[in-house]
C-alpha positions in Angstrom: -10.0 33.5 -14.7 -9.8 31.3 -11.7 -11.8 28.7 -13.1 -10.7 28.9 -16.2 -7.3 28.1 -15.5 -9.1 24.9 -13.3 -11.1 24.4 -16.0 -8.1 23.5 -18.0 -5.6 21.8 -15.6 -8.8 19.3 -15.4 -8.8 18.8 -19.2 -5.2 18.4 -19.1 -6.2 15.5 -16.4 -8.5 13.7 -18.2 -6.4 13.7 -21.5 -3.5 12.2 -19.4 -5.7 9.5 -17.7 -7.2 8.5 -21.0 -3.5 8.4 -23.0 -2.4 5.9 -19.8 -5.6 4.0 -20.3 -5.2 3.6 -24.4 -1.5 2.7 -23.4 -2.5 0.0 -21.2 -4.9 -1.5 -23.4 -2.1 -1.3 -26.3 0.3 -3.2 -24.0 -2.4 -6.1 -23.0 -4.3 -6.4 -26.4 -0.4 -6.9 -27.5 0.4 -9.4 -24.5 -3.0 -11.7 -25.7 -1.9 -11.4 -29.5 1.1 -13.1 -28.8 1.0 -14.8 -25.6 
């Protein structure tokens, strides 16, 4: 149960770091378009 619930705060983690990554690449793919 223990690791389970680690287990899943870790997945939680990862999903977060890779929606701040695709944000960042959003905001400087958009920066080069246009600048």
């Amino acid at each position: 149960m223990e690791i389970e619930r680690r287990g899943c705060r870790i997945f939680g983690l990862i999903v977060l770091t890779l929606w701040g990554w695709a944000g960042v690449w959003a905001v400087w793919i958009r920066i080069r378009r246009w600048g």
